[in-house]
C-alpha positions in Angstrom: 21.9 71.0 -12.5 24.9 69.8 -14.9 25.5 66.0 -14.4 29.0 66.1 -12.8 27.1 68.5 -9.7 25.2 65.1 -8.9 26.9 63.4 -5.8 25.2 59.7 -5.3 25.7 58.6 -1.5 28.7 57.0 -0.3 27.9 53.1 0.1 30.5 50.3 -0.5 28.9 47.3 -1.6 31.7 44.4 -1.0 31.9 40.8 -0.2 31.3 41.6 3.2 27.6 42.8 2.1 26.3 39.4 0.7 25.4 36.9 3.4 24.0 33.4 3.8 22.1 32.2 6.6 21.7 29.0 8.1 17.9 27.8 7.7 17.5 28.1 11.8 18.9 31.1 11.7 17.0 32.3 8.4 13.3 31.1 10.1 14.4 32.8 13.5 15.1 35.7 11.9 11.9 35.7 9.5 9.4 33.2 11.5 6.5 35.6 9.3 7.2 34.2 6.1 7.0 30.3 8.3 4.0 30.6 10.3 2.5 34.2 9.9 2.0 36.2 12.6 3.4 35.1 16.1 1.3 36.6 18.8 0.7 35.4 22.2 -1.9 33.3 22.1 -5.1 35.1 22.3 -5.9 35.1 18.4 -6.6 31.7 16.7 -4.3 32.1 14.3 -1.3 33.0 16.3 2.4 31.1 15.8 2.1 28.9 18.8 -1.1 27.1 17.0 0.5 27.1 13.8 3.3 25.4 15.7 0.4 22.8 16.9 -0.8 22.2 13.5 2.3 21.8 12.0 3.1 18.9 14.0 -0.9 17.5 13.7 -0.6 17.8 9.7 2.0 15.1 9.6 0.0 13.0 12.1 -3.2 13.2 10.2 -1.3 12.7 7.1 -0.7 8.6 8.5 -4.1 8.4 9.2 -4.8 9.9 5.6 -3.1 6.8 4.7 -4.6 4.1 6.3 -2.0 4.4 9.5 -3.0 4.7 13.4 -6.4 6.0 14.8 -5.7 7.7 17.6 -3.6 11.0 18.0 -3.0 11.9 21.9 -2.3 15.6 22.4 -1.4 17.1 25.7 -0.4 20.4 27.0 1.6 20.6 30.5 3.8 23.3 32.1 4.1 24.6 28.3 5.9 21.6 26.9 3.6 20.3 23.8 3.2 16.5 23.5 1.9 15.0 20.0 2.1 11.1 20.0 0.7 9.2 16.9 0.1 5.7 15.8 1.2 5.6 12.4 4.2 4.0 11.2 6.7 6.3 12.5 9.5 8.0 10.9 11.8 5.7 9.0 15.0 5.4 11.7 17.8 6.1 9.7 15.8 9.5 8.7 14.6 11.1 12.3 17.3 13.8 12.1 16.8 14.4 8.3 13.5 15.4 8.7 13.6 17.3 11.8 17.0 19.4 11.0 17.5 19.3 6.8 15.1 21.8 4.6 13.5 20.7 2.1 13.3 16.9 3.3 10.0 14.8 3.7 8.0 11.9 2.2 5.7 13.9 0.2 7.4 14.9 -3.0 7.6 11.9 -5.0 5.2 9.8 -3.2 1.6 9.3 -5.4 0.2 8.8 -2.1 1.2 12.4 -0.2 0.3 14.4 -3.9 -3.3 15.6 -1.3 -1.4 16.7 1.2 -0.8 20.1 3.0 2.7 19.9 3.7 4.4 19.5 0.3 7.6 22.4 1.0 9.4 20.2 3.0 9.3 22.8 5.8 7.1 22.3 8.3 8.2 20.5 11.4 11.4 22.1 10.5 10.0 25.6 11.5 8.7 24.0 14.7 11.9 23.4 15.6 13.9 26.0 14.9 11.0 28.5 16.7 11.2 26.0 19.8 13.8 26.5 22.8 13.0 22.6 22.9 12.1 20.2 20.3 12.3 16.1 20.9 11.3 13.7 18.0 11.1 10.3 18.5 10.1 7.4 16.3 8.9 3.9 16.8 8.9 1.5 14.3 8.9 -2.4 14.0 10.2 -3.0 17.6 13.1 -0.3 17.3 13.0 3.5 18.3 15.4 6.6 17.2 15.5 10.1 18.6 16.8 13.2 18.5 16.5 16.6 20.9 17.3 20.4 20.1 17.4 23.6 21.9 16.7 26.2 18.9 17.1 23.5 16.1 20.5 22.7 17.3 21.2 18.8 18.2 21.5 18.8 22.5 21.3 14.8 22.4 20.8 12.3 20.0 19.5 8.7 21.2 20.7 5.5 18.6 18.7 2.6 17.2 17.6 0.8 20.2 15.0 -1.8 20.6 11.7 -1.3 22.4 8.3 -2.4 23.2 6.0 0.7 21.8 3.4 0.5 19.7 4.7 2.1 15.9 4.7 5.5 15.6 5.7 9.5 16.2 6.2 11.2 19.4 6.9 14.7 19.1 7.7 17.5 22.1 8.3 21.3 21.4 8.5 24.3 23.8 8.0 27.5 22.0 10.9 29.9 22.1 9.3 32.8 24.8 12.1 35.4 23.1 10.3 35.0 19.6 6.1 34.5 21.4 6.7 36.8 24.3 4.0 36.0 27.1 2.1 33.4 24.8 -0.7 31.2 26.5 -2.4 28.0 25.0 -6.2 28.8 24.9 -8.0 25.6 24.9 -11.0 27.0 23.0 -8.6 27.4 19.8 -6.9 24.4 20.4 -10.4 22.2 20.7 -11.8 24.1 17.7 -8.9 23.0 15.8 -9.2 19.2 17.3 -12.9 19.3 16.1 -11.8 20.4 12.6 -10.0 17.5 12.2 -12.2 14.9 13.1 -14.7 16.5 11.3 -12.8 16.0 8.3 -11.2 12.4 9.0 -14.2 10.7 10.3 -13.7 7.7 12.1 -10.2 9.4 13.8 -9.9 10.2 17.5 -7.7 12.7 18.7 -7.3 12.9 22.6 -6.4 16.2 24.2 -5.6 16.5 27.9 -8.1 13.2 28.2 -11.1 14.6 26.2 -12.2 12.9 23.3 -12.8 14.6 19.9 -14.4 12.1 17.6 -17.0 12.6 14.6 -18.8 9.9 13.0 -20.9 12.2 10.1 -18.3 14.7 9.3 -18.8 17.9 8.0 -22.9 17.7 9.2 -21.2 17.5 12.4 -19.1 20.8 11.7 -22.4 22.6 10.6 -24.2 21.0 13.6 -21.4 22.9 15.5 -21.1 25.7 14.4 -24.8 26.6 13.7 -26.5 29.2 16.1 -29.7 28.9 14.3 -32.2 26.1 13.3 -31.9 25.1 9.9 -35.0 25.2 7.7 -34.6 21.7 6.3 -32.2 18.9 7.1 -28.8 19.3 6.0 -27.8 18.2 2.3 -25.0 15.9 2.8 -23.4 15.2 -0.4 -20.0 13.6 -1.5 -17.6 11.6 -3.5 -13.7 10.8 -3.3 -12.1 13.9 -3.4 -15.0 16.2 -2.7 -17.8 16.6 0.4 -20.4 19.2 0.4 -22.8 20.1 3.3 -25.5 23.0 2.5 -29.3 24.3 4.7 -30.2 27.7 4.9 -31.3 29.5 8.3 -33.2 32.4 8.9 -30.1 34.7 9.4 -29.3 37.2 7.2 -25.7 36.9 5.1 -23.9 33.7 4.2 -21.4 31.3 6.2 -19.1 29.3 4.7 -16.5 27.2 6.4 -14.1 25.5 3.5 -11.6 23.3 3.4 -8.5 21.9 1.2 -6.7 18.6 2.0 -7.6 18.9 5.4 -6.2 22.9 5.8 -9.0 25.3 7.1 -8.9 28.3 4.5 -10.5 30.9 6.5 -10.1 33.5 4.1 -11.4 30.9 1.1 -10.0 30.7 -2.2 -11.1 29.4 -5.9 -12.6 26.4 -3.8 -15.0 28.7 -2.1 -15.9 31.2 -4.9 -16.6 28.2 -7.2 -18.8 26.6 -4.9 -20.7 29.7 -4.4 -21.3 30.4 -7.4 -22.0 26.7 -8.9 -24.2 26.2 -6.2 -26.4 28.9 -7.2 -26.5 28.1 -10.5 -27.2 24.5 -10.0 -30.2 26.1 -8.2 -31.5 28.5 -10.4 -31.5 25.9 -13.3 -33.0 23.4 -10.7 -36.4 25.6 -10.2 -35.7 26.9 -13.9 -36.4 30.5 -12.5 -34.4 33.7 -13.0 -33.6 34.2 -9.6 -30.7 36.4 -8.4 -27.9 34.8 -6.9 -28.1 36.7 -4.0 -31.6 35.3 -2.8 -30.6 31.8 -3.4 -27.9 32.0 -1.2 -29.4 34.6 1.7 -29.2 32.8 4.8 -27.0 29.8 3.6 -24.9 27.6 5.5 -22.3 25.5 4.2 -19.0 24.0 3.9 -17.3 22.1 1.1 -14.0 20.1 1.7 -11.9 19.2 -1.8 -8.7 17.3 -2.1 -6.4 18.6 -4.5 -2.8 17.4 -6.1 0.0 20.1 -4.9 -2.3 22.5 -3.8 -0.7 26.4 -4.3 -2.2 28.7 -1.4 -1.5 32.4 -1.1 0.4 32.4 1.8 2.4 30.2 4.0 -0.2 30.0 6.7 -2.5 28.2 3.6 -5.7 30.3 4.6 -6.6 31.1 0.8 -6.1 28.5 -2.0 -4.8 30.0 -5.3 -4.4 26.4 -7.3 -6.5 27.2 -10.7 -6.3 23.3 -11.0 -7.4 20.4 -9.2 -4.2 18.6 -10.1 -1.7 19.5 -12.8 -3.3 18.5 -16.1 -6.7 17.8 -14.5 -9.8 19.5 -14.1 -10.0 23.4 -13.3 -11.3 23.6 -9.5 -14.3 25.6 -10.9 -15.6 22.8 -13.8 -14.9 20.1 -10.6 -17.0 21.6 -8.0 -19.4 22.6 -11.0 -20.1 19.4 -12.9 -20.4 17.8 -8.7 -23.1 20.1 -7.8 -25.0 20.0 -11.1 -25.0 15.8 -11.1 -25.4 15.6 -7.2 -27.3 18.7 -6.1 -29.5 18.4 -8.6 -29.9 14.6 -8.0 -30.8 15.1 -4.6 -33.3 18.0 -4.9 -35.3 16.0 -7.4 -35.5 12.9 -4.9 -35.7 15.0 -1.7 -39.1 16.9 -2.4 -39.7 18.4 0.9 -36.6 20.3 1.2 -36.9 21.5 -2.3 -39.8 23.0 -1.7 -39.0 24.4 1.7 -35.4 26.2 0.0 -37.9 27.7 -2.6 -40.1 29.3 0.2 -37.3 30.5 1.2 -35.5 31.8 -1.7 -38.8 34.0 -2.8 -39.1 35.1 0.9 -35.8 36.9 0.1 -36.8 37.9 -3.4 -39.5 39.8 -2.0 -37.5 41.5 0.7 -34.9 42.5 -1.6 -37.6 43.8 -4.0 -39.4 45.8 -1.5 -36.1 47.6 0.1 -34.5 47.8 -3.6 -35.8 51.7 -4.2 -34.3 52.0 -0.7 -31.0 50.9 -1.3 -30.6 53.0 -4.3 -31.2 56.1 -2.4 -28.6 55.0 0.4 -26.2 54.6 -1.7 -26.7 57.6 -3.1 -26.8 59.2 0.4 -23.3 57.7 1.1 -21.6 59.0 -1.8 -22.9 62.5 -0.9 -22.2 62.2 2.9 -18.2 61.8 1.7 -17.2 59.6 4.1 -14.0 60.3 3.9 -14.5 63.4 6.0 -17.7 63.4 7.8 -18.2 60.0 9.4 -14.7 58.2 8.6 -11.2 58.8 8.8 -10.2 56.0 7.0 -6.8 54.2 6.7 -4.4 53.7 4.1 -4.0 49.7 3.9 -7.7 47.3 3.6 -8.1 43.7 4.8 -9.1 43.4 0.8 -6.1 44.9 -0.6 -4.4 41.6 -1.3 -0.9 43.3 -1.2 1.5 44.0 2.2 2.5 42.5 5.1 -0.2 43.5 7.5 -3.5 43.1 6.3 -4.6 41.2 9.5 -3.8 44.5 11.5 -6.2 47.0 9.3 -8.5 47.6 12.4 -11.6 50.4 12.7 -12.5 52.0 15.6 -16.3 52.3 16.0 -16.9 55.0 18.7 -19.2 58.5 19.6 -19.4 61.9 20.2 -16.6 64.5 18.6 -14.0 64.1 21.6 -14.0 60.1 21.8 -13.5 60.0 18.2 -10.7 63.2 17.8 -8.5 61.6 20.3 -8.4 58.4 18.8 -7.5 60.0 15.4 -5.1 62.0 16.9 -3.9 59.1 18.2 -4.0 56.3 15.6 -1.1 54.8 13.0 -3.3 56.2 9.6 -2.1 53.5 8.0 -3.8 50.7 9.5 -6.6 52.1 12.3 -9.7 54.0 10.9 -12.0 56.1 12.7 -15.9 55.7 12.5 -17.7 58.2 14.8 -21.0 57.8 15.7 -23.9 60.7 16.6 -25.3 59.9 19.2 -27.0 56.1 20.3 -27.7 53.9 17.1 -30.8 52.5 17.0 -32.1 49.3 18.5 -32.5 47.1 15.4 -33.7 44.0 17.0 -36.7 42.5 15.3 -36.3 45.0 11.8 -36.1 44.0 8.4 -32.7 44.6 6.5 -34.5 47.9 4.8 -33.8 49.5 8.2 -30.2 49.3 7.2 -30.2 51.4 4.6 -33.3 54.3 5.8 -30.8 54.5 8.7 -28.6 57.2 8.2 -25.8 55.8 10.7 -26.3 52.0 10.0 -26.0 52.7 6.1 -22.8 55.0 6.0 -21.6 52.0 8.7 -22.2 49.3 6.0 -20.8 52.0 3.2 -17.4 52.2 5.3 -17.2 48.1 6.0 -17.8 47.5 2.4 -19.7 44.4 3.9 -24.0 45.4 1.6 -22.6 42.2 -0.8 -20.9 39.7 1.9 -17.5 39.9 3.7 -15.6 39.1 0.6 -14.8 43.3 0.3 -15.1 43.6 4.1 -12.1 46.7 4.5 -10.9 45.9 8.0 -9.9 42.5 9.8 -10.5 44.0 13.1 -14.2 46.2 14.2 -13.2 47.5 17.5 -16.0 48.7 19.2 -15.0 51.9 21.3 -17.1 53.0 24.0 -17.2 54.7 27.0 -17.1 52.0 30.4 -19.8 53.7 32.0 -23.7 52.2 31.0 -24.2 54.8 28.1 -21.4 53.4 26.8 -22.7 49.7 27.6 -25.9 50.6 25.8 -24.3 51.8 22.7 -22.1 48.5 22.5 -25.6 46.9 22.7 -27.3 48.5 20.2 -24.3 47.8 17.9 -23.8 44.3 18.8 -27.6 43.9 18.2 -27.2 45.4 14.5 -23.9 43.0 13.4 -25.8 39.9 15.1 -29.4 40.9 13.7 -27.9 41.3 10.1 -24.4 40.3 10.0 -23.8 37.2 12.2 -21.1 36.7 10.3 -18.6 39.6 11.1 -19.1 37.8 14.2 -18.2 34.2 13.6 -15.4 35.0 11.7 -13.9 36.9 14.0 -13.8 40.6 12.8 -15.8 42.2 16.0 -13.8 43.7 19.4 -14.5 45.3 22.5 -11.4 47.8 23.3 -10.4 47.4 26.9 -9.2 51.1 28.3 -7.8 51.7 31.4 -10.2 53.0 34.2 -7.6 54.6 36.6 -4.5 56.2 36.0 -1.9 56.2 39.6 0.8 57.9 39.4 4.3 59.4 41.1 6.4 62.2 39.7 8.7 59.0 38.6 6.4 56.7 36.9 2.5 56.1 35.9 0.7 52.9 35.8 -2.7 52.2 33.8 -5.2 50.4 35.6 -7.8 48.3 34.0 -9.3 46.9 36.7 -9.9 47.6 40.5 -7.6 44.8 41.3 -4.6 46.5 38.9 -5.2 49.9 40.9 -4.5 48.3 44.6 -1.4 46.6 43.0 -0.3 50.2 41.7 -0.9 52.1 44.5 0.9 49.4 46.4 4.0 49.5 44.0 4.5 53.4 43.8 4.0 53.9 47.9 2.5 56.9 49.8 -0.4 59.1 48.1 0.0 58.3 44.4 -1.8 60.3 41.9 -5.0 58.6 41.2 -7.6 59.8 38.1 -10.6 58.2 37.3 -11.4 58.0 33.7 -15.2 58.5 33.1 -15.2 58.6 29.7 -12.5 58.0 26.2 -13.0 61.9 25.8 -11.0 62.3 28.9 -7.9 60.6 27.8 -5.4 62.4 25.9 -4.1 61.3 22.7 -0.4 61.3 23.9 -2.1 58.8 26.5 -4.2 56.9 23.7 -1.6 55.6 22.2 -0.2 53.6 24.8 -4.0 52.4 24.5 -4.4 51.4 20.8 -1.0 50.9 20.0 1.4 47.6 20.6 -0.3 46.5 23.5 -3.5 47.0 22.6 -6.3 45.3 25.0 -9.3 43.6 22.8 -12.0 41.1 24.0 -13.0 39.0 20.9 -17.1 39.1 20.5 -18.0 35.1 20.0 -20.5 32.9 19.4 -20.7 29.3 20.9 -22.9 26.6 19.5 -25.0 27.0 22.4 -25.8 30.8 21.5 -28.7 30.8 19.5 -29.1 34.6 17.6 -32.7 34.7 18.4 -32.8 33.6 21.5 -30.1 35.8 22.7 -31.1 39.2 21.5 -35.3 38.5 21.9 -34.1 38.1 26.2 -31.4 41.1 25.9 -33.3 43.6 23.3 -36.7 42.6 23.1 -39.9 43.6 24.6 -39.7 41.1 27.9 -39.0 43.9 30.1 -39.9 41.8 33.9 -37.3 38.6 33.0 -34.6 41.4 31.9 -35.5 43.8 35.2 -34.5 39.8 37.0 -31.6 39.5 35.3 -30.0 42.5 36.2 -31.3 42.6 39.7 -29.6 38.7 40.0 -26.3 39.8 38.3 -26.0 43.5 39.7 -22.5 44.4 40.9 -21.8 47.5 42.8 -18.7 49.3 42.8 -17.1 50.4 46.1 -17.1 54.2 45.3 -21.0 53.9 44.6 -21.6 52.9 48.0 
């Protein structure tokens, strides 16, 4: 083709073309790159809590500083009430901060340089995401304020004296056209609470009148979060910009739960890896044995907290720290957390003899089980790489949790399901992109009470691991999201057992961060020849039939098979239905799956009997 043959595409690029939007309007437009994802409530790290915490940050910031013990949250006919006792915003400045970018008390000030909120942005966002936003500040016997609707000014309240305690008192409603049917869960909301007092000891935050306070920090957190005894008492170790809590269970995996100036970093950072790894050094050189990393820290649980100067995170939700440095100038993060460990670790191990020697139990405990399954693990691995699981067992997905590049990581899901029609309808159905297909053959096998070895002379438990990437921790985990994806009749229960049973008995983790679902599908489809409605529960069906009048078309789905993949993707698509798998303090692993999968067949035969329900078309 000669040159002059090439016609480029007619597009005018003029003044017209190059735009500038107000910072409302740029937020409103692009809340993502604010707050992450929006949602509607039933994830914990949906907009509406990010909202929340933006407001708390500033809050715990005064008490950070020496200001105001008390923070009283409530949450009312969705209007959101934070009231603090710090000093309140300076008067003259209540509008500046709420309404100009890029304005706060953090950037020059020696004494915000270890806190989150350093861009200036943050209650900013709140308000332009909010269809109402009220700030008011009491200070020295005066009080200012200032409302919005959508970050614009609706009224604005002078200097005016008053008889408040000093002070912030801040209100938002978030804008239902940008978190469309959100709902406050007050399990997220309280687990966030708890987070901060674990980290602020001595502060009280009051939510709808209940009390979160913690007097021994992050021992409390562990305390917590723990759902198995700890083998020895918890090492509690700190100093002024750093606290460290470490015990080990009798769980498979590791748990970590790590902090920066206060931020939960859920998906870790330089923080966490260095503490991992210094940690097992410090240990290894402790016992002055070679002992692989991956024994000392089997069956760990911990959490480190750090403060650091202008912390740099990976995203604007500040779930991963990126700052090489623990202040610029200062100490790598790494040679910090290092040279802590090795003086206090160490220090305490020498002193505290009894838990030294119970950790070293331990450790060779899992040296020996690695050794005796290591021939094992060879050969699976083998076994996956020849079982191409790219086209026998998985049709994967084009973007991982782990690729650390795109926009929607969080949404890489896998769909865990059986038999050849469950699984080809779901394929057929997906977006290849983010939703991969696991199929299973036939019932997995109940792994309650097995040693990890079983994991890998299991044919459908070690191409399971091979497609999570999860043999080495959940650091290469490939999906955000393991959907579990079984038929609703008690075959199907069963096989959701069995595989709840193998994540709980050797990866409790997967579970307490989150990653493991139940897919909800309909179990009735009523229909006219104008419209059909998808019934997930008995009480959805009666409201159909009543909607769509006279003898509507009713099917009863018995199995995913049944449901075609034109219909599955109204089923895994936008509005997907997921129950979240969860633990509670209260849920102890053992406990749970020694009554549920174990050998105590009477008690379970009770059980059932006492919580049997009978549907009306079994009658």
């Amino acid at each position: 083709m000669e040159e002059e043959d090439i016609k480029l595409p007619d597009v005018n690029y003029s003044d017209e073309d190059i735009k500038t939007l107000d910072w409302q309007e740029h937020i409103r437009r692009r809340p993502g790159m604010y707050i992450g994802k929006l949602g509607d409530g039933s994830s914990a790290d949906d907009g509406i809590y990010v909202l929340l915490k933006e407001v708390l940050d500033n809050s715990i910031d005064e008490y950070m500083m020496g200001f105001g013990k008390t923070i009283d949250v409530t949450i009312e006919e969705g209007i959101v009430k934070v009231r603090d006792h710090g000093r309140g915003v300076p008067l003259t400045k209540v509008k500046d901060v709420s309404s100009k970018m890029n304005t706060g008390a953090k950037y020059d000030s020696k004494a915000f340089k270890k806190s989150v909120g350093l861009n200036g942005v943050g209650i900013k966002a709140v308000n332009a995401l909010s269809k109402l936003f009220f700030i008011q500040s009491f200070r020295d016997g005066k009080t200012a304020a200032v409302e919005y609707d959508k970050a614009q000014v609706t009224r604005e309240e002078k200097i005016q004296p008053t008889n408040e305690e000093n002070g912030t008192l801040i209100e938002f409603i978030p804008d239902e056209t940008i978190f469309t049917n959100y709902n406050f869960r007050d399990d997220y909301i309280e687990s966030l609470l708890k987070n901060y007092v674990f980290l602020n000891t001595g502060l009280t935050i009051v939510y709808n009148g209940k009390k979160f306070f913690s007097k021994n920090g992050l021992v409390d957190l562990l305390n917590e979060n723990m759902t198995s005894d700890p083998l020895y008492p918890i090492i509690h170790i700190k100093d002024a910009d750093i606290e460290v809590v470490i015990t080990h269970t009798d769980q498979y995996g590791e748990e970590y739960y790590s902090f920066v100036n206060g931020q939960h970093t859920t998906q870790g950072g330089t923080h966490q890896s260095a503490f991992r790894e210094s940690l097992s050094r410090v240990i290894k050189e402790f016992y002055n044995k070679n002992f692989d990393y991956a024994d000392i820290r089997s069956g760990i649980v911990a959490a480190i907290s750090i403060k650091v100067e202008e912390p740099v995170f990976e995203s604007q939700t500040k779930t991963k720290l990126g700052s090489k440095d623990m202040a610029p100038g200062g100490p790598s993060v790494q040679k910090f957390i290092g040279d802590f460990l090795k003086k206090e670790l160490d220090n305490y191990l020498h002193k505290k003899t009894e838990t030294s020697e119970i950790l070293l139990k331990k450790i060779l405990e899992s040296e020996k089980e690695r050794k005796a399954i290591a021939g094992v693990t060879k050969l699976a691995r083998e076994r996956a790489k020849k079982a191409n699981l790219h086209n026998k067992k998985l049709r994967d997905c084009r973007i991982h949790y782990n690729d650390n590049k795109g926009d929607n990581l969080d949404e890489s899901s896998i769909f865990i399901t059986e038999g050849d029609s469950a699984s080809g309808s779901i394929t057929k159905s997906r977006n290849p992109n983010l939703q991969a297909v696991f199929s299973l053959r036939g019932k997995p096998l109940n792994s309650f009470g097995l040693t990890k070895k079983i994991v890998y002379e299991n044919e459908e438990f070690n191409l399971l691991q091979a497609a999570l990437n999860i043999e080495d921790g959940l650091d290469g985990l490939r999906y955000n999201k393991i959907i579990i994806a079984t038929d609703a009749d008690t075959d199907g229960m069963h096989i959701r057992l069995l595989l709840l049973t193998f994540f709980l008995q050797f990866f409790p983790d997967l579970i307490k961060k989150n990653h493991v679902y139940i897919l909800q599908t309909p179990l009735f489809r009523v229909r006219n020849k104008k419209e059909t409605i998808y019934c997930y529960t008995e009480e959805e069906r009666l409201n159909a039939i009543k909607k769509l009048g006279v003898n509507p078309e009713i099917t009863r789905f018995k199995g995913l098979g049944e449901i075609s993949p034109d219909e599955f993707r109204h089923f895994i698509g936008k509005d997907i239905r997921l129950d979240k798998v969860t633990m509670k303090k209260e849920d102890s692993v053992s406990n749970m799956l020694n009554f549920y999968m174990g050998k105590n067949t009477p008690e379970r035969q009770e059980f059932i009997i006492d919580n049997l329900v009978v549907e009306e078309d079994e009658i």
